[in-house]
C-alpha positions as CSV (number, residue, x, y, z in Angstrom):
1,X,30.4,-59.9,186.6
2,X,27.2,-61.5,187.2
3,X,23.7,-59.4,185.8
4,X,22.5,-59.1,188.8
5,X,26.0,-57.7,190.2
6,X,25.9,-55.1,187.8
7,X,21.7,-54.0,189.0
8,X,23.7,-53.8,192.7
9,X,25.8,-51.4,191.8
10,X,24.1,-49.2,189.4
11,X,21.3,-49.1,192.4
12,X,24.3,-48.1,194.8
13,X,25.6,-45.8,192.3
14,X,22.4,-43.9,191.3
15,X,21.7,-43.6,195.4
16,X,24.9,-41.6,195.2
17,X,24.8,-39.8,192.1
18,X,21.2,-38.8,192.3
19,X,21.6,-38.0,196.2
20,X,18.6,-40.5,197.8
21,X,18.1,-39.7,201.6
22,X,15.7,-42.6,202.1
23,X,15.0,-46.0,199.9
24,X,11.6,-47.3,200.6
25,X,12.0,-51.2,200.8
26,X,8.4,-52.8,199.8
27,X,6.6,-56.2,200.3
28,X,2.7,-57.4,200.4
29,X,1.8,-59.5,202.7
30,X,-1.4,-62.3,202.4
31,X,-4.3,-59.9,202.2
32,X,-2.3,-57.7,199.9
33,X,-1.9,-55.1,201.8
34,X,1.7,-52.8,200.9
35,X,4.3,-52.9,203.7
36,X,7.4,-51.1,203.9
37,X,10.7,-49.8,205.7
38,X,12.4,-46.9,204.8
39,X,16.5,-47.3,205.0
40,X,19.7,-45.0,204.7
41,X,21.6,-45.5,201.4
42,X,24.0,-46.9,203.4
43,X,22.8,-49.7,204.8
44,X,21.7,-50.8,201.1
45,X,25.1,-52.8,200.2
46,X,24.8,-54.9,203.1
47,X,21.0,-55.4,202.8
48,X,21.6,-57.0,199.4
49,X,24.2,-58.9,201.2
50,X,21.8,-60.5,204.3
51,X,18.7,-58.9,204.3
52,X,17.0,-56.8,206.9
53,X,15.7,-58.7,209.9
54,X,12.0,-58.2,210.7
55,X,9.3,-59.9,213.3
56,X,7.8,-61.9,210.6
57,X,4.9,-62.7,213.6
58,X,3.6,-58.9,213.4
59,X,2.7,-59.1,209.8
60,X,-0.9,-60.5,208.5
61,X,0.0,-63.8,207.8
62,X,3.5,-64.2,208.0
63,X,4.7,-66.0,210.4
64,X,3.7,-67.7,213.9
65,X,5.9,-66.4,217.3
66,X,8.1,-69.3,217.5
67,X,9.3,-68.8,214.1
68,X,9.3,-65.3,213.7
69,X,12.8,-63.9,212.3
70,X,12.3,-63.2,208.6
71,X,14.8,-61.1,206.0
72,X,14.1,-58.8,203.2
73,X,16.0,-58.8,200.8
74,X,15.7,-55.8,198.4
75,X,15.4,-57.6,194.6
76,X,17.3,-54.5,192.8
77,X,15.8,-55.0,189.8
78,X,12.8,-53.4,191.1
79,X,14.5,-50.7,192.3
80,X,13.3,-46.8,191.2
81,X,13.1,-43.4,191.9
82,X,10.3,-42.2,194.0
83,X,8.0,-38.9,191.8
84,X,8.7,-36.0,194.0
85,X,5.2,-34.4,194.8
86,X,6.4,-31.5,194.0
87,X,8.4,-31.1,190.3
88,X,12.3,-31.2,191.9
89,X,14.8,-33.9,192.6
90,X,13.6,-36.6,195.0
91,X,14.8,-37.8,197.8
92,X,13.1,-41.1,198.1
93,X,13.9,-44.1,196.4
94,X,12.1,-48.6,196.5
95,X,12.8,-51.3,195.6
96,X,10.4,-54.7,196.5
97,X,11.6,-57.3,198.7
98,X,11.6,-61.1,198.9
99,X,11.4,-62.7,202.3
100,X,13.0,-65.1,203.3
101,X,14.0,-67.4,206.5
102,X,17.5,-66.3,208.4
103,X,19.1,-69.5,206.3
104,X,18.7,-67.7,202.5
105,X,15.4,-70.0,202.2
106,X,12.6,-68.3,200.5
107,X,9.4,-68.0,203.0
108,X,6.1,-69.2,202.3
109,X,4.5,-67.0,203.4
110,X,5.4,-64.4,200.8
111,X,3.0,-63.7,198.1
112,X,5.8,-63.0,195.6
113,X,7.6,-66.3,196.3
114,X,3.7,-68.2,195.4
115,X,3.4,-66.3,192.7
116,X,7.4,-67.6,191.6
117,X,6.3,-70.8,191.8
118,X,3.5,-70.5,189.9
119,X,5.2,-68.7,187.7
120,X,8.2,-71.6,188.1
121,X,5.6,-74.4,187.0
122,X,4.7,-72.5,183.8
123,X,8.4,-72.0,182.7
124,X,8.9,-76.0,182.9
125,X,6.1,-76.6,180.5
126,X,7.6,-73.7,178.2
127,X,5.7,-70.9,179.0
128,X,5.9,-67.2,180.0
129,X,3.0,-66.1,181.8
130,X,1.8,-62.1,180.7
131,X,-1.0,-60.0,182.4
132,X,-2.6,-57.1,181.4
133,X,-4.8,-55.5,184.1
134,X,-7.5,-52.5,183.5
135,X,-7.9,-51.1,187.0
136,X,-10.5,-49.2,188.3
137,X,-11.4,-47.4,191.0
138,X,-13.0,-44.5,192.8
139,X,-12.2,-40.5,193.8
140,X,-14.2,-39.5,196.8
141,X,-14.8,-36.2,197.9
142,X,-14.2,-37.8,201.5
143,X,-13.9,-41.2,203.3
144,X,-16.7,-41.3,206.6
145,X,-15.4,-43.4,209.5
146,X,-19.6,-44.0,210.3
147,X,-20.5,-46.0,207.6
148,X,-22.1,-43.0,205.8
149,X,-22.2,-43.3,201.7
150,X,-19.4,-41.0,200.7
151,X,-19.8,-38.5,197.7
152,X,-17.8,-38.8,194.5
153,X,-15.1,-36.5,193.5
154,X,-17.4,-35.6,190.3
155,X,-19.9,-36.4,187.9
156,X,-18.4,-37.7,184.8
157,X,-19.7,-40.4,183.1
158,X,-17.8,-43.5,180.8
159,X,-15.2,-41.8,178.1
160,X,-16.3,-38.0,179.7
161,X,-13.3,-35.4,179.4
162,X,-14.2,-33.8,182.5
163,X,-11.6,-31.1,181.9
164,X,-13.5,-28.7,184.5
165,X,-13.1,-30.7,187.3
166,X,-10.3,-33.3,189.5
167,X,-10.4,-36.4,187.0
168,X,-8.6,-34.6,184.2
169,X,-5.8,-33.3,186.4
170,X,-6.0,-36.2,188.7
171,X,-5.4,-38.7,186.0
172,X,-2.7,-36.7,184.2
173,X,-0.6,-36.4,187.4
174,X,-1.2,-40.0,188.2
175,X,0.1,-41.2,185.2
176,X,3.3,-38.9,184.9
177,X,4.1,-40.3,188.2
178,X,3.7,-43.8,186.9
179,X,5.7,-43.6,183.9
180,X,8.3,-41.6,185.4
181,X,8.7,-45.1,187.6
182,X,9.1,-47.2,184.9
183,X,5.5,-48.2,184.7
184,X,3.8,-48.1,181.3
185,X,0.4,-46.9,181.1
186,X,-1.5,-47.9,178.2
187,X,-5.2,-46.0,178.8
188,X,-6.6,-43.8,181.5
189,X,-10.1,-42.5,181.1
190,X,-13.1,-41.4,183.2
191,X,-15.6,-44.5,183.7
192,X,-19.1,-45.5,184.1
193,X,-19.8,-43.7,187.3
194,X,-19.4,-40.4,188.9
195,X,-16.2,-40.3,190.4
196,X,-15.1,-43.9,188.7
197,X,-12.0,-44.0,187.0
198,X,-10.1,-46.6,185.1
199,X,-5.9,-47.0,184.1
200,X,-4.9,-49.3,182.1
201,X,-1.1,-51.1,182.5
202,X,1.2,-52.1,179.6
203,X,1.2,-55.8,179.3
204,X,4.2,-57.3,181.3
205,X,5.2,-60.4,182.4
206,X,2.7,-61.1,186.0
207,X,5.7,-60.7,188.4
208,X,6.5,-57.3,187.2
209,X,2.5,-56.3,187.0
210,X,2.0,-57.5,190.7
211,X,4.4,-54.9,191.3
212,X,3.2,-52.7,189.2
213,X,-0.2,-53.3,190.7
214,X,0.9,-52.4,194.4
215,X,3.2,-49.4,193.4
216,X,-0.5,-47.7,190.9
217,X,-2.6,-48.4,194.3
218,X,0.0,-46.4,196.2
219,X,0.7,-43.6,193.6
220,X,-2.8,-42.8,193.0
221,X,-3.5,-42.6,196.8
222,X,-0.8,-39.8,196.8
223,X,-1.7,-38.2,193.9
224,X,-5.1,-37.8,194.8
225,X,-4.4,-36.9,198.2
226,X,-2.5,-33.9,197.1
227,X,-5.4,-33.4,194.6
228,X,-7.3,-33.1,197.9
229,X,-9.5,-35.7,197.3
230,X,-9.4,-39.6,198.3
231,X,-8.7,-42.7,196.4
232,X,-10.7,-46.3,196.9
233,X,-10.0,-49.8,195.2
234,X,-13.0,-51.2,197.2
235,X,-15.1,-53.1,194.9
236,X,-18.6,-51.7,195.6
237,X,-18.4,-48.7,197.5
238,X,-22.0,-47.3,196.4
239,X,-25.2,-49.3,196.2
240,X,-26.6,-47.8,192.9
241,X,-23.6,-47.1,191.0
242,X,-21.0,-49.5,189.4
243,X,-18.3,-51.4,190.7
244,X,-14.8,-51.0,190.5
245,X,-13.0,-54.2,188.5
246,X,-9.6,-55.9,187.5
247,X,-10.6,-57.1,184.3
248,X,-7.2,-59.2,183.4
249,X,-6.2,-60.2,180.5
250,X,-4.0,-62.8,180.0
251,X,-1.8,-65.0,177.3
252,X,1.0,-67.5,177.2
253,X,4.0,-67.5,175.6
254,X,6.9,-69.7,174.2
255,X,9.5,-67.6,173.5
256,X,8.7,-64.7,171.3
257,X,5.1,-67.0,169.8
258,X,2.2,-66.1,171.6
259,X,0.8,-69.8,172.5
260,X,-3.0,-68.3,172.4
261,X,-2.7,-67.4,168.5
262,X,-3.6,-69.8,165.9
263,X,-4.1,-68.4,162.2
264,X,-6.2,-71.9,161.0
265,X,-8.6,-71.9,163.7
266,X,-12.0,-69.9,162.9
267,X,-11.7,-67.7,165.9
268,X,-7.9,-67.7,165.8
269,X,-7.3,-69.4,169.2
270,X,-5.0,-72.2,169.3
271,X,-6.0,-75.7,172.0
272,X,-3.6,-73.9,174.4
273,X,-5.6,-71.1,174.7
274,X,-8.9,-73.6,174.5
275,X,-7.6,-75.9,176.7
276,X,-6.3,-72.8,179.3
277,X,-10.1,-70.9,179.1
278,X,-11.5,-74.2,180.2
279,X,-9.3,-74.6,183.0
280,X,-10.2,-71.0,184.1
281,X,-13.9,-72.1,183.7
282,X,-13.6,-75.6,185.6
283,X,-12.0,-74.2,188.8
284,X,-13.2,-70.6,188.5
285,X,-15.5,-71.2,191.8
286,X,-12.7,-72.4,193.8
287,X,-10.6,-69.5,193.0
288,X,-13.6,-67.0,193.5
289,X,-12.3,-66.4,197.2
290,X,-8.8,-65.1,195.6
291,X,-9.9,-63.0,192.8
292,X,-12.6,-61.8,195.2
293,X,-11.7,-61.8,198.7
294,X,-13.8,-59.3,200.8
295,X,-17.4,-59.2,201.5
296,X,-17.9,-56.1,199.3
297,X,-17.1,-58.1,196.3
298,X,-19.8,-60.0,196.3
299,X,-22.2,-56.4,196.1
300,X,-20.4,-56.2,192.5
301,X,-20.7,-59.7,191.0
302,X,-24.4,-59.4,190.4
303,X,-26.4,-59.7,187.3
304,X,-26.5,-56.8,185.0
305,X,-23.7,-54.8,186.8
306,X,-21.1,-56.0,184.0
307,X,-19.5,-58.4,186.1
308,X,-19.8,-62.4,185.7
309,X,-22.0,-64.7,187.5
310,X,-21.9,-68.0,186.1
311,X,-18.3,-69.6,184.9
312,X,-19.2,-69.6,181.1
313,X,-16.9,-67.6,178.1
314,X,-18.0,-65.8,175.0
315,X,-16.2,-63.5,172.3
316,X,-19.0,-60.1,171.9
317,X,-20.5,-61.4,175.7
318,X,-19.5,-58.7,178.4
319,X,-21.8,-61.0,180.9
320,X,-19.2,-64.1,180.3
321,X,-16.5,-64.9,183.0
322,X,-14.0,-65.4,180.2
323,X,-14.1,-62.8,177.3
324,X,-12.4,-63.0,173.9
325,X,-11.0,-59.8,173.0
326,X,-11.1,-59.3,168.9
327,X,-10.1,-55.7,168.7
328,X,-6.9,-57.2,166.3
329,X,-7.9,-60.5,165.2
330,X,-5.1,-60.9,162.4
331,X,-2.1,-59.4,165.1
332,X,-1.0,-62.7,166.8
333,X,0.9,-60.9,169.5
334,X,-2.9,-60.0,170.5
335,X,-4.6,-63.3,171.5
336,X,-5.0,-63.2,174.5
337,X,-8.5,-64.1,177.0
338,X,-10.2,-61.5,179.7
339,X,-10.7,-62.8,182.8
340,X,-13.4,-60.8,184.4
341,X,-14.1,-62.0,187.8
342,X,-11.3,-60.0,190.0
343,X,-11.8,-56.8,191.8
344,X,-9.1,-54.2,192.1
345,X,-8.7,-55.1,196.2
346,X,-7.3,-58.6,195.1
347,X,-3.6,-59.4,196.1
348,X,-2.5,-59.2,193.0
349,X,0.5,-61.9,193.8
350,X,-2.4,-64.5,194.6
351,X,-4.6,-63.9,192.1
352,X,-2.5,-64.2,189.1
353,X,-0.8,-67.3,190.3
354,X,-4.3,-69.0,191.2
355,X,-5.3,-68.1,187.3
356,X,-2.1,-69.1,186.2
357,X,-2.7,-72.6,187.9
358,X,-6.4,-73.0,187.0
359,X,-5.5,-72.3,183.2
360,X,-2.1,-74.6,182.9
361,X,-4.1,-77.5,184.8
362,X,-6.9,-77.1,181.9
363,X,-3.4,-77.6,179.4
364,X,-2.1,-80.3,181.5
365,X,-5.6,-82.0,181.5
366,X,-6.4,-82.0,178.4
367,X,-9.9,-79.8,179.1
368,X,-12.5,-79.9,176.7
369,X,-13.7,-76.2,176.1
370,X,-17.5,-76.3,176.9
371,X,-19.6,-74.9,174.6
372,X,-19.7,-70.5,173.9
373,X,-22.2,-68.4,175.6
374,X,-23.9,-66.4,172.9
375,X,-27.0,-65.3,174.9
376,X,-27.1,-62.6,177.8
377,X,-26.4,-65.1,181.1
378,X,-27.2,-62.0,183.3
379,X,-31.3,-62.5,182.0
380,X,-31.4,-66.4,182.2
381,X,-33.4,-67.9,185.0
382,X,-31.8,-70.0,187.5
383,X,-33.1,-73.5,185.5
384,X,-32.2,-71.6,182.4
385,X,-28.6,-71.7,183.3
386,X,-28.8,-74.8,184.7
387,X,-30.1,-76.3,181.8
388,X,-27.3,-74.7,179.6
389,X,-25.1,-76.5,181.9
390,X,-23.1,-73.2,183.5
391,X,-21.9,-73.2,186.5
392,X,-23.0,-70.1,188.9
393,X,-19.9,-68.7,190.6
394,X,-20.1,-67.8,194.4
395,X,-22.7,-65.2,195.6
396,X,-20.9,-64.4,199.1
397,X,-17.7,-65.0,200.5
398,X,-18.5,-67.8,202.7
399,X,-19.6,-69.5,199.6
400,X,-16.0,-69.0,197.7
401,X,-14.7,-70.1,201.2
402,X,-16.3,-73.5,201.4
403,X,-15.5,-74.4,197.4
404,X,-12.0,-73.1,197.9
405,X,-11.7,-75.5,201.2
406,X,-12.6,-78.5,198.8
407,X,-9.4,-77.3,195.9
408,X,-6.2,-78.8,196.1
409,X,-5.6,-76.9,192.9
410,X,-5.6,-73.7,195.5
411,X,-4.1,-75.6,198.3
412,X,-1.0,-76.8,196.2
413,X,-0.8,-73.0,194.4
414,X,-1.1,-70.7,197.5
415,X,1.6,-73.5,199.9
416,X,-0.1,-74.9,202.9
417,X,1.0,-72.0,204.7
418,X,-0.8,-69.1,202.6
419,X,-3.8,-71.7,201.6
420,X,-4.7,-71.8,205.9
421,X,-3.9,-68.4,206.6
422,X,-6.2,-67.0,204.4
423,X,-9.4,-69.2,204.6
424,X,-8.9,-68.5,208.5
425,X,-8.3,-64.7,208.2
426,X,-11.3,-64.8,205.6
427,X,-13.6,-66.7,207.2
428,X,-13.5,-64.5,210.3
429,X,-13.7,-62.0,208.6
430,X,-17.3,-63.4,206.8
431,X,-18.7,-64.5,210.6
432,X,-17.6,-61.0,212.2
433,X,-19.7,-59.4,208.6
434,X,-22.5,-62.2,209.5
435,X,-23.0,-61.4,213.2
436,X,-23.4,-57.5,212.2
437,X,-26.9,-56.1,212.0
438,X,-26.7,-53.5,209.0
439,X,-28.5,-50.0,208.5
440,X,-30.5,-51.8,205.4
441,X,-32.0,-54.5,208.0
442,X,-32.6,-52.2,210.5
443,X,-34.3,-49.3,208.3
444,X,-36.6,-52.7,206.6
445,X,-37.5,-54.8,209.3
446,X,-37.5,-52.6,212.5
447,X,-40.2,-50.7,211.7
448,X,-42.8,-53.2,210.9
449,X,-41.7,-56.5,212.1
């Protein structure tokens, strides 16, 4: 019996055998957010047969009118228990769907099937692509509807224990409920700000991180809803504190050899992993709009926030776009590059298969790796980076919008479909932010002007 036969029917059989009233079937659509449709067990077997019919025309991005039946088809290797909020047997089960058109043909729209392709691409040249996110985000103490700052859920600062106050428990709960998923959590800790934390995933392959990614945003919105607090993955929710990240990190493999590791070069990085970081670095601005793609991002990639502003790399430089990791130098299984441009609002589908195509072209081109930045690029003037010949990345939106309009790297990645969707969903979104008159304009100018 075929392997996927056999993750049919131990799905069907642990429905039965653990007694599942509800399985939760998931999918993302462009902007990332989570979707879902809750199901009887016994309509499972038949939707991994043909799919459950949905108006793909009343989802972001999906679908025009005319061509709006769409299918979701559970993929049953995704498929796990819900954490019952409160210690006993649940009753809720998901599994993440891949769309598809009423004749079995994947849709274009779906970020999982871009991100297969992407992933598709890498697999003919002999590659496995693996991700390894640190996510970060904040607890508030509540979420104003009128535009109001809102107050953090505590005062801890980077590494703090907090044991007298929500983080501790918060975290704890939050990653119990992850692992009991299936989803391996490597760190959690407090971070810089008050109310900032941080949770670290288990390197996996990118399909299985996306995943990942959407089912942590979901988890720790629960958990910290019965915590009685609130959880936020926008990037910049406070003016003077930090802002919330995606740091990725990211290597290649053929087979079980990591394709980043070499043990003669000086800094143990093999002209894969040269030729991949200068791919990143060469079409880092066109991808900007991807790996940051609200108008809040652009409050966090400023200088001296931690965050990059200029496409350079560096090994020790925390200001670089690209970061060399050497916490094991000698462990080849460990080379791998930090990509530190994406926030944790990103779609993670999108993301990693605009990174994955950035870094493969640099392999397919033959990129020259520019030269390392060894000074802080957060204190260089404007003709002092110039002149160092690094390239600033996007300061708003609109500006990731007009270099991502100019990429066929992005275009032939995201599908035509996806690519126009999203620069027209994003750039109404930037001219709706544009024609707004904000309280800081208003408190500065009205006064005096």
């Amino acid at each position: 019996m075929p392997s996927m036969d056999r993750q049919q029917e131990f799905v069907l059989r642990t429905l039965e055998e653990r007694d599942i009233r509800f399985v939760r079937l998931w999918f993302t659509d462009v902007s990332g957010y989570l979707k879902a449709v809750a199901v009887a067990p016994a309509e499972i077997e038949a939707a991994f047969a043909e799919g459950i019919g949905f108006d793909g025309s009343a989802i972001e991005g999906f679908a025009r009118v005319y061509e709006s039946d769409m299918l979701a088809k559970p993929d049953p290797g995704t498929f796990q228990v819900m954490p019952s909020a409160k210690g006993g047997a649940s009753e809720t089960a998901r599994m993440f769907c891949d769309i598809t058109l009423p004749d079995g043909s994947p849709a274009w729209a779906d970020p999982r099937h871009v991100l297969r392709r992407a992933l598709g691409k890498a697999a003919d040249m002999g590659f496995t692509f693996y991700t390894h996110p640190e996510i970060e985000f904040f607890l508030l103490q509540d979420l104003p509807d009128d535009g109001t700052p809102p107050t953090p859920a505590d005062t801890g600062g980077y590494f703090d224990l907090s044991t007298h106050n929500v983080a501790h428990d918060f975290r704890r709960e939050a990653v119990f409920a992850l692992e009991a998923m299936g989803i391996s959590v490597e760190f959690s800790h407090h971070e810089v700000a008050p109310g900032q934390q941080e949770i670290d995933l288990r390197y996996a392959d990118a399909l299985s991180m996306a995943d990942n990614i959407m089912t942590l945003r979901h988890v720790v919105r629960e958990v910290a809803l019965a915590q009685g607090v609130h959880a936020t993955f926008m990037p910049k929710p406070f003016t003077d504190l930090a802002g919330s990240a995606m740091h990725t990190h990211v290597s290649l493999f053929e087979g079980d050899r990591n394709a980043f590791h070499d043990p003669s070069d000086p800094m143990r990085l093999s002209t894969t992993a040269k030729q991949f970081i200068a791919g990143l670095l060469r079409h880092a601005r066109e991808v900007t709009a991807i790996t940051n793609q609200t108008v809040n991002s652009y409050r966090r990639l400023l200088a001296g926030t931690e965050a990059p502003t200029a496409a350079t790399w560096g090994r020790a430089n925390r200001s670089a776009l690209v970061r060399l990791p050497s916490y094991k130098p000698s462990k080849a299984n460990s080379a791998r590059v930090e990509i530190r441009s994406p926030d944790s609002a990103c779609n993670p589908y999108l993301t990693f298969a605009v990174l994955l195509a950035a870094g493969l072209k640099g392999i397919e081109e033959g990129y020259e790796l520019p030269p390392e930045a060894e000074d802080d690029v957060w204190s260089l003037t404007d003709t002092e980076r110039r002149a160092a010949g690094y390239e600033d990345l996007p300061v708003s939106l609109g500006e990731a919008l007009g270099a991502m309009e100019g990429s066929e790297l992005v275009a032939e990645t995201l599908g035509e479909h996806v690519y126009d969707f999203f620069l027209r969903n994003k750039w109404e979104e930037f001219n709706s932010y544009r024609r707004n008159v904000t309280p800081y304009e208003l408190k500065r100018y009205l006064p005096g002007l």
